[in-house]
C-alpha positions in Angstrom: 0.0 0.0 0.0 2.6 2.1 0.9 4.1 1.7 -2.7 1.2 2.6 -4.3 0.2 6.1 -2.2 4.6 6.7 -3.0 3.3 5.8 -7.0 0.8 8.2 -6.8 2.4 11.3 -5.0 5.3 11.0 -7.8 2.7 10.8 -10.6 1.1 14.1 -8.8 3.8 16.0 -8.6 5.0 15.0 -12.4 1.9 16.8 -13.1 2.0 19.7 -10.9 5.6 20.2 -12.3 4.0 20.2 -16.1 1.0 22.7 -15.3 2.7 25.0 -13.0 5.7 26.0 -15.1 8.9 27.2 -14.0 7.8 28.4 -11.2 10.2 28.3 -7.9 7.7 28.2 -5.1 5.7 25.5 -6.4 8.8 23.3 -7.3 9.9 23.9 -3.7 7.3 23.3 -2.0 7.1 20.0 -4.3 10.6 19.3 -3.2 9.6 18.9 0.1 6.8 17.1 0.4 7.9 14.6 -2.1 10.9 14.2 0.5 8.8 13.7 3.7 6.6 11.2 1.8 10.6 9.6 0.9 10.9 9.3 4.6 7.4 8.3 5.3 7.0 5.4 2.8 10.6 4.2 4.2 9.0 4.2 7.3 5.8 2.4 6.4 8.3 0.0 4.9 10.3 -0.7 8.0 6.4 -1.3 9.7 4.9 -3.7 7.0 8.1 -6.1 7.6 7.2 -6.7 11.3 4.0 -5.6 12.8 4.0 -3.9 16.4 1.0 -4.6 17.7 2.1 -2.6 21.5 4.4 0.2 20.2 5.1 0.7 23.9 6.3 -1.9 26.0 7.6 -2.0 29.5 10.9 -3.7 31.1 10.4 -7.6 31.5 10.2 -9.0 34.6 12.7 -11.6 33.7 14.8 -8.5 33.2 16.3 -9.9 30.3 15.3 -6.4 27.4 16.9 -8.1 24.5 13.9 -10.6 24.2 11.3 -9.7 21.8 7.9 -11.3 21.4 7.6 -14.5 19.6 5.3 -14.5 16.5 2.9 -17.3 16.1 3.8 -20.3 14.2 0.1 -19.8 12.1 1.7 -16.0 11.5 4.5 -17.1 9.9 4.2 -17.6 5.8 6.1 -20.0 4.6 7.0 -20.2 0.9 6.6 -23.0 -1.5 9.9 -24.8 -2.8 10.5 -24.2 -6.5 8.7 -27.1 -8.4 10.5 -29.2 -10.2 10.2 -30.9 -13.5 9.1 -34.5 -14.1 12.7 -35.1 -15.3 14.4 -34.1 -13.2 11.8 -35.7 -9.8 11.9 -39.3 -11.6 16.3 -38.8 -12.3 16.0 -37.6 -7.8 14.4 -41.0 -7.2 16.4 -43.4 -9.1 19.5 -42.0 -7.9 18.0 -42.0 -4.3 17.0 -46.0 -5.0 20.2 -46.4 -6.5 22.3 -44.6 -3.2 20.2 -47.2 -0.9 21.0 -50.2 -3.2 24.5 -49.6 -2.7 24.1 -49.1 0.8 22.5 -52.3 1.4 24.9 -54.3 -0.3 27.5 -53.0 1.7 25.9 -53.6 5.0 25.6 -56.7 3.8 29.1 -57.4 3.0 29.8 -56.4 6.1 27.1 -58.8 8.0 28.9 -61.4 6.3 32.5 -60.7 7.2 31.1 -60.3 10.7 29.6 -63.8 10.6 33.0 -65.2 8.4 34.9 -63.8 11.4 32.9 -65.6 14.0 32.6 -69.1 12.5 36.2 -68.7 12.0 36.8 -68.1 15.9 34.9 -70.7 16.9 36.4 -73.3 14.7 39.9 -72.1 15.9 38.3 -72.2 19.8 37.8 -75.8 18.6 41.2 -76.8 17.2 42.9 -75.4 20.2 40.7 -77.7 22.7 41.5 -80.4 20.5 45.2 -79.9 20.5 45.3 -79.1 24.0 43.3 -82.5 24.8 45.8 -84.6 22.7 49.0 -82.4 24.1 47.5 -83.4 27.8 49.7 -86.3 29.7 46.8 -88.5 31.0 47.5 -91.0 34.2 44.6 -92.8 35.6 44.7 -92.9 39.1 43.3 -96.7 40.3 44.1 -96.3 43.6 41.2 -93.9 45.8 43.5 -94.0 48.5 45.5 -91.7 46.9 43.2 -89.0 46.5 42.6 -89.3 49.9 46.0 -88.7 51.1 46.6 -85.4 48.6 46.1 -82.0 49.3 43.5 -79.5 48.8 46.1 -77.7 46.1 46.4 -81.0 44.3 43.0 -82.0 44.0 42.6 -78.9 42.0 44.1 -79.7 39.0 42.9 -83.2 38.6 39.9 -83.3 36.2 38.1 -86.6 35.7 37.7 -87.7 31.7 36.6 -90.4 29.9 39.3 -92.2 29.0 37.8 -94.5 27.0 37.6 -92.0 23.9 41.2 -91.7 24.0 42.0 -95.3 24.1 39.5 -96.0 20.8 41.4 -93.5 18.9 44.6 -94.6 19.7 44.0 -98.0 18.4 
């Protein structure tokens, strides 16, 4: 609105300036009221880009001045994205399909190393145990008596097997 009243006051005066002549005192006088309606459309500018509803506004009782008032989120106008072609939305999606294809392939590489690594752990676990049982010295104990006689520390490390196993592989 403010453009249009500044439109019209310029138009005016364009006219004033063609019926009146030469003439000092009107051109003057034109002068400066086309200057104070300058100032006053800058003005009405500076208002139309944020509206005060209370010009006057006391100290916050927070204290803290350099807050202003938050505008409502139903206030604010928000613009529409530039639209774009059909191109150039169906070109978006493949290369978004394409992106996640990729991506899943790598996580799955990566399950799979994952689960590579694991079986391969456990099957070492499993060769180690076997070595260890065949690197063991074995000496079956016949008479109890024995174990009664030894002490607590000793006890420890004997372990009972089945000995049998051992005995059908050998042969």
């Amino acid at each position: 609105m403010a453009e249009t009243t500044h439109n019209q006051v310029i138009s005016i005066v364009d006219n004033l300036k063609k019926s009146a002549g030469n003439s000092e005192n009107t051109l003057k006088s034109l002068e400066s009221n086309d200057a104070k309606n300058d100032l006053s459309s800058v003005a009405s500018k500076k208002k139309d880009k944020k509206p005060i509803e209370n010009t006057i506004r006391g100290k916050p009782k927070s204290g803290k001045f350099w807050k202003e008032r938050r505008d409502k989120f139903s206030s604010i106008n928000k613009t529409k994205g530039l639209k774009q072609s059909f191109k150039k939305k169906t070109a978006l999606r493949e290369e978004y399909r394409r992106v996640r294809e990729l991506s899943k392939q790598a996580l799955e590489e990566l399950k799979q190393k994952q689960i590579q690594r694991k079986e391969r752990r456990k099957e070492n676990i499993k060769r180690a145990e076997e070595k260890q049982r065949k690197a063991e010295i074995v000496q079956v104990i016949t008479n109890t008596a024995k174990l009664k006689r030894m002490r607590k520390k000793q006890l420890r490390f004997i372990q009972k097997r089945d000995t049998n196993e051992t005995v059908e592989k050998n042969k």
